[in-house]
N, C-alpha and C positions, 0 to 999 in steps of 0.2 A: 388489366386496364382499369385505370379509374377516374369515373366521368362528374359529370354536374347535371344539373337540371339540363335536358334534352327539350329541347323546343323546333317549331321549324313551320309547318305545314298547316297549322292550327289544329290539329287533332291531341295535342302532349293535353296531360291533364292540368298544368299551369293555362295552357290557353283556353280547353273549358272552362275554368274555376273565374277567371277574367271577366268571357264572355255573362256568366253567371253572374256575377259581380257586378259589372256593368250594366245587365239588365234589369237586376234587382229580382232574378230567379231563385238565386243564391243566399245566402248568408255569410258574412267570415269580415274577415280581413288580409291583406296583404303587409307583410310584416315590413319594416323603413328599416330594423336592425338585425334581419335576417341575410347575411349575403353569400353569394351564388358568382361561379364564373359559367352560365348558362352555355353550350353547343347546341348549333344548330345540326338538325338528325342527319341531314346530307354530308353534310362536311365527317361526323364522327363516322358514318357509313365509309366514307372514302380512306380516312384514315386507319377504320379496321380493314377492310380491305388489301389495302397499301403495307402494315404490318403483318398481315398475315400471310399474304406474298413474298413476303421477304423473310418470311422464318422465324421473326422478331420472339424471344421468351423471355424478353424483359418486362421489368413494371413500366408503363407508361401514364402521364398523367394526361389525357384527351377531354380537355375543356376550353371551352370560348377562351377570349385572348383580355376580355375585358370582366372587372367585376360588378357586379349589380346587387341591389336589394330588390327584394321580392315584388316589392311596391314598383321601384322604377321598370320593373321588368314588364309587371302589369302596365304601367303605364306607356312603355315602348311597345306592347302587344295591342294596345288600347286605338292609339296613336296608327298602328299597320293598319288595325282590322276598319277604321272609321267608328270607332265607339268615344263614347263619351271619358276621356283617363280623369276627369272629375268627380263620375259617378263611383270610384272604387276607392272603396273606405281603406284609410291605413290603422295602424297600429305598434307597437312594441310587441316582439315575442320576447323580452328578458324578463318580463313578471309573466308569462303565461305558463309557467311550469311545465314545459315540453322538453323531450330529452332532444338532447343532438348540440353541438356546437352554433355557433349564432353563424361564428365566420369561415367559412368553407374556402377560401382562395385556393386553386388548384397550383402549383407553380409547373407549368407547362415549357416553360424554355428548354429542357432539355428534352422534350417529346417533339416540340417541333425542332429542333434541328436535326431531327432524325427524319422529318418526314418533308414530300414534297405536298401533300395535300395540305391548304392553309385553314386553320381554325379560328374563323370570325369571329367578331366581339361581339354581343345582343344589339351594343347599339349600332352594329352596322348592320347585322343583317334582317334586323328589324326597322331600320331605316325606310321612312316613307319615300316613297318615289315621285 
């Protein structure tokens, strides 16, 4: 199985680093050219689950259905929690000399047609009510 940034409940460490961030606890930034197809924990819960009931010994790819930057993510975490998405400083990671790819897109269409549990996008399940 291979996932994205886990988010959900506010305890991932993307929704600390937010919270931090928005308080001015923290230090950092959230990257605008780092991107992510973020899972919410319940949903990737369900779907391990779901494969593993079923026997499943394939690769799957178990991520959000939408893609986001690090930033909008903050800012749609921001937005849930009632914080300020103002207060959280952006950036570039392409001059920060960090290893890892910028863009992580997971292509999940063929994981979900394999499963009935549905993997929301961040902007929906972060969607203010």
């Amino acid at each position: 199985m291979r996932t994205s940034l886990i988010v959900g409940h506010g305890r991932s460490a993307h929704e600390r680093l937010v919270h931090g961030l928005a308080s001015g606890a923290r230090d950092g930034v959230l990257f605008t050219d780092d991107v992510r197809c973020p899972v919410h924990v319940a949903d990737l819960a369900c779907a391990l689950r779901e494969l593993a009931a079923a026997g499943q010994g394939r690769m799957f790819h178990l991520a959000g259905a939408d893609a986001v930057s690090r930033h909008e993510l903050g800012c749609l975490i921001a937005r849930r929690d009632g914080l300020d998405a103002a207060r959280l400083p952006a950036g570039l990671r392409a001059g920060a000399r960090l290893p890892g790819a910028l863009d992580v897109r997971l292509d999940g269409d063929a994981s979900r047609k394999r499963l009935r549990t549905r993997l929301r996008g961040a902007r929906e399940f972060l969607r203010v009510r």
